[in-house]
C-alpha positions as protocol buffer text, in pm:
chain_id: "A"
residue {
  index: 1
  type: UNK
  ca { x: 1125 y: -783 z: 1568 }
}
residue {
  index: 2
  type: UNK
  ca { x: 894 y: -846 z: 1320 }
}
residue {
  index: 3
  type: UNK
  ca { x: 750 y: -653 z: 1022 }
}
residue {
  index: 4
  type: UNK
  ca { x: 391 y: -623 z: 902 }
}
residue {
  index: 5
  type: UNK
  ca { x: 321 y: -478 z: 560 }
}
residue {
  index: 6
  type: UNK
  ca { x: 10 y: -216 z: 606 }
}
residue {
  index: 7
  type: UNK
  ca { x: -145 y: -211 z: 222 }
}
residue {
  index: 8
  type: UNK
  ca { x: -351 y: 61 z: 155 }
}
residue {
  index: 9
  type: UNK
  ca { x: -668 y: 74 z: 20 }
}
residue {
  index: 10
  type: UNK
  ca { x: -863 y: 408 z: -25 }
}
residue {
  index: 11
  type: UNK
  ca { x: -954 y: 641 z: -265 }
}
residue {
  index: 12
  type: UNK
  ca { x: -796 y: 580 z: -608 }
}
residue {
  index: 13
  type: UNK
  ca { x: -602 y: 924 z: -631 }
}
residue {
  index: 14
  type: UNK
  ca { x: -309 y: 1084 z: -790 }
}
residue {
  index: 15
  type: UNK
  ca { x: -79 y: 1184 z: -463 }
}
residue {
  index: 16
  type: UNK
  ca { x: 125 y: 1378 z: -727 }
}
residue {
  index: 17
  type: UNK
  ca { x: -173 y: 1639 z: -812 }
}
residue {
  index: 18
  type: UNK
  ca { x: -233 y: 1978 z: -635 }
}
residue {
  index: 19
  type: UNK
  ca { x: -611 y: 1833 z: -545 }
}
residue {
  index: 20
  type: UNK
  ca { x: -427 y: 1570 z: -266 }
}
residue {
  index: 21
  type: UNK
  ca { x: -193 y: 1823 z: -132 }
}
residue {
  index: 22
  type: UNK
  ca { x: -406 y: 1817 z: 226 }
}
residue {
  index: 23
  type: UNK
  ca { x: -390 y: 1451 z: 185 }
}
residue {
  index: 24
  type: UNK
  ca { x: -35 y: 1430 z: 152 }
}
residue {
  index: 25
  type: UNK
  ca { x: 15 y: 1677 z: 463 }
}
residue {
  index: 26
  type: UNK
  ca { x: -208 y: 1370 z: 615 }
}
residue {
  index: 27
  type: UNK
  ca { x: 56 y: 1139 z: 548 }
}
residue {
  index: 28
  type: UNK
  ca { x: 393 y: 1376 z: 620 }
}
residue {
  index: 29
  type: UNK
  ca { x: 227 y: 1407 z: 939 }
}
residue {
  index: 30
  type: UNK
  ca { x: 167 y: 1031 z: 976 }
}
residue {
  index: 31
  type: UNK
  ca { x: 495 y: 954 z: 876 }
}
residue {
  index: 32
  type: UNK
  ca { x: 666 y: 1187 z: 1100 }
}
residue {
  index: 33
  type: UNK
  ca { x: 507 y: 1035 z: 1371 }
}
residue {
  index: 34
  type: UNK
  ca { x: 553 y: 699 z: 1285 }
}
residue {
  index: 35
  type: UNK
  ca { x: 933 y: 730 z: 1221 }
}
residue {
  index: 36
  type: UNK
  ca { x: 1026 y: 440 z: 1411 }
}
residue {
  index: 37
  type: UNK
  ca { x: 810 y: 182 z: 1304 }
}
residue {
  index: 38
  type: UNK
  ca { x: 850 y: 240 z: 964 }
}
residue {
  index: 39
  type: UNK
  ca { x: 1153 y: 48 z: 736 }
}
residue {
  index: 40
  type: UNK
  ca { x: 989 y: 99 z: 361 }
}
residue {
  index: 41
  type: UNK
  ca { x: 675 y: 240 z: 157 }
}
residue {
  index: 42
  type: UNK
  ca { x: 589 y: 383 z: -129 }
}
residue {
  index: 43
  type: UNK
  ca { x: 295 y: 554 z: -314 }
}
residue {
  index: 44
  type: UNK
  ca { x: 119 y: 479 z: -611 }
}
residue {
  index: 45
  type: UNK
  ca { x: 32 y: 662 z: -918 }
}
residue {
  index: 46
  type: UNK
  ca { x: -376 y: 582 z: -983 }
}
residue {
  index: 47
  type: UNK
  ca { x: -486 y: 255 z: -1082 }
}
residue {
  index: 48
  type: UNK
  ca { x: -470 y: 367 z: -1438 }
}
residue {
  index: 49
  type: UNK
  ca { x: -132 y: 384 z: -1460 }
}
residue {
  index: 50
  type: UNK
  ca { x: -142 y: 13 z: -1425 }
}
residue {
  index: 51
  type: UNK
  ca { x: -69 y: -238 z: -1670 }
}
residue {
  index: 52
  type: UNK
  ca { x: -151 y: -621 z: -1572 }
}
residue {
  index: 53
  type: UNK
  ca { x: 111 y: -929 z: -1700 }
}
residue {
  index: 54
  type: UNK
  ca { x: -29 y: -1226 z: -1707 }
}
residue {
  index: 55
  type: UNK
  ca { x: 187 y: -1525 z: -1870 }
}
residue {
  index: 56
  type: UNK
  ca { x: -79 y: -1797 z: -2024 }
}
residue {
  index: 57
  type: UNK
  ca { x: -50 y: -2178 z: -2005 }
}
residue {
  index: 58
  type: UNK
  ca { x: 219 y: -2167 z: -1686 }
}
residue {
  index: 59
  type: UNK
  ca { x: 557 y: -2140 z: -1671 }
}
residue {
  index: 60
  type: UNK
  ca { x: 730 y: -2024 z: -2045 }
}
residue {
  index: 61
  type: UNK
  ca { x: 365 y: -1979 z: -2161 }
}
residue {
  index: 62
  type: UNK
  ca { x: 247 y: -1659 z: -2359 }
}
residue {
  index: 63
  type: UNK
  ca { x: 261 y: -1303 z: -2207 }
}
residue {
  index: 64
  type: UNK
  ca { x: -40 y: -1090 z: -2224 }
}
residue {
  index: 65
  type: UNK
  ca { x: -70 y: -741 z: -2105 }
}
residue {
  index: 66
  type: UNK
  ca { x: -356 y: -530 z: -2031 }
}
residue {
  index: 67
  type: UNK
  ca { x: -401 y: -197 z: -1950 }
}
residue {
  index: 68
  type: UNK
  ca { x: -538 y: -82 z: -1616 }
}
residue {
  index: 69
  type: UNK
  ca { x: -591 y: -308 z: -1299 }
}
residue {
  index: 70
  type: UNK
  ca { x: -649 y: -619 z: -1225 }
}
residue {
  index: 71
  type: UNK
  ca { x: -998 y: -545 z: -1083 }
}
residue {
  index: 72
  type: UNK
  ca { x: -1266 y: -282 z: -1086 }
}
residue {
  index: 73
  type: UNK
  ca { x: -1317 y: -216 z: -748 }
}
residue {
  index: 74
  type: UNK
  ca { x: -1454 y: 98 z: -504 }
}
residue {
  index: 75
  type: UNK
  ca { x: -1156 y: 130 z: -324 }
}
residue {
  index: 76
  type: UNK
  ca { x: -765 y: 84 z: -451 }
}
residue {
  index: 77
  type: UNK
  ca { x: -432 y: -39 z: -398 }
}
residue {
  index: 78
  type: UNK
  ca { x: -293 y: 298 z: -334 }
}
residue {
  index: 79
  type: UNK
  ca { x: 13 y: 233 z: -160 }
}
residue {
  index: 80
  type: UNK
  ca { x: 207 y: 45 z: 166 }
}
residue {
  index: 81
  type: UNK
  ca { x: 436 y: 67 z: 482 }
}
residue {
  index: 82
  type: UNK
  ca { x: 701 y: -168 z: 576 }
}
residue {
  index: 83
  type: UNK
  ca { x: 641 y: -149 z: 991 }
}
residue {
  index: 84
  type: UNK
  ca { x: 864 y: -314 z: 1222 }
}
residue {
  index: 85
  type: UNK
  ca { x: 679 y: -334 z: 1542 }
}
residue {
  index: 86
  type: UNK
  ca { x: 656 y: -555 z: 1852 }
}
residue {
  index: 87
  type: UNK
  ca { x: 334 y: -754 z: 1736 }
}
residue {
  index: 88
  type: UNK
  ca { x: 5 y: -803 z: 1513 }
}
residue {
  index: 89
  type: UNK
  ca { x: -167 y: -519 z: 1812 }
}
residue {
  index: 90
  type: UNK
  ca { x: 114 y: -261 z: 1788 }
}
residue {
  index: 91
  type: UNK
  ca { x: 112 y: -284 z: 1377 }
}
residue {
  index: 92
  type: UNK
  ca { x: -300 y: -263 z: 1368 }
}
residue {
  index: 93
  type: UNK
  ca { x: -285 y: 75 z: 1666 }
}
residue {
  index: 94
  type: UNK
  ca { x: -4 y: 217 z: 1406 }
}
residue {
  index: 95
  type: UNK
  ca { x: -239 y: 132 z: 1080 }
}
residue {
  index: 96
  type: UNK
  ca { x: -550 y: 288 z: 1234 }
}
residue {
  index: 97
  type: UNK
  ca { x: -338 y: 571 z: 1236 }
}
residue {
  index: 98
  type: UNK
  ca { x: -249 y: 581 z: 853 }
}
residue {
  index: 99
  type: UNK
  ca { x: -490 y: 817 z: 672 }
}
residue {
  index: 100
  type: UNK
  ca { x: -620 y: 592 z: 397 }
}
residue {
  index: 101
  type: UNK
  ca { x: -792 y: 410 z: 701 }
}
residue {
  index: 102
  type: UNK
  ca { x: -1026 y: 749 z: 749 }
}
residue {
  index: 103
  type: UNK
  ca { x: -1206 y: 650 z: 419 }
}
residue {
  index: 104
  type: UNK
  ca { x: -1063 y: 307 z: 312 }
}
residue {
  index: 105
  type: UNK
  ca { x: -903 y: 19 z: 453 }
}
residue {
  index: 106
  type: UNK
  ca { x: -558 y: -73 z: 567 }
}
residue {
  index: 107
  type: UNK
  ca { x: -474 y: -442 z: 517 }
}
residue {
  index: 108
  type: UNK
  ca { x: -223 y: -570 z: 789 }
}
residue {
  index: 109
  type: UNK
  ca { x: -28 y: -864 z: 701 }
}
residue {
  index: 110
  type: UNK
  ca { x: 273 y: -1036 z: 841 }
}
residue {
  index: 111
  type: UNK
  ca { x: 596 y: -1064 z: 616 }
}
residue {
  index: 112
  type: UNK
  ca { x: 776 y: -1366 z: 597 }
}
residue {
  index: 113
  type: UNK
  ca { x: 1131 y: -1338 z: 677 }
}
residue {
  index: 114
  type: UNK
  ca { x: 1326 y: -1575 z: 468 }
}
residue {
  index: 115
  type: UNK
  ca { x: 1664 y: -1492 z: 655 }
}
residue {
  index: 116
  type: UNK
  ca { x: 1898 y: -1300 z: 553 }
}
């Protein structure tokens, strides 16, 4: 079957802080329900955790790090699910469900499968 990776974009929030406990009983519950779509995921910590590598001049070329993200934008990469399900419609009707949809977006994209 294939998988879809659903990449979150909401609210740029720490899921670790007492403020995004409701949120995270959002997700439990999402995940609970989801159990058998889902093969993988994770969280992130806020967008200012980040640090951005960039290697100049190609291949071998300098690295250069910066702190933060690689944009400034409303919304944030906040985190992803690895869904296994039966086609594009089946991964969008689980997405909708994920709560970073209810004040972000959910980006649903097909993963290559390079064999295994």
């Amino acid at each position: 079957m294939p998988q879809y990776a659903a990449i979150i974009y909401a609210t740029d929030i720490d899921p670790t802080t007492p403020e995004a406990t409701d949120l995270m009983k959002d997700y439990n519950e999402f995940g609970e329900g989801a159990a058998a779509v889902i093969r993988g995921g994770a969280a992130l910590y806020p967008t200012a955790t980040a640090t951005t590598v960039r290697v100049t001049g190609g291949k071998g070329g300098d690295l250069v790090t910066s702190d933060g993200p690689y944009a400034e934008t409303k919304e944030a990469l906040t985190g992803f699910y690895l869904l296994e399900c039966a086609d594009l419609d089946e991964a969008v009707k689980v997405a909708a469900r994920i709560p970073g949809a209810w004040d972000g977006a959910i980006e649903v994209r097909p993963v290559v499968d390079f064999g295994k």
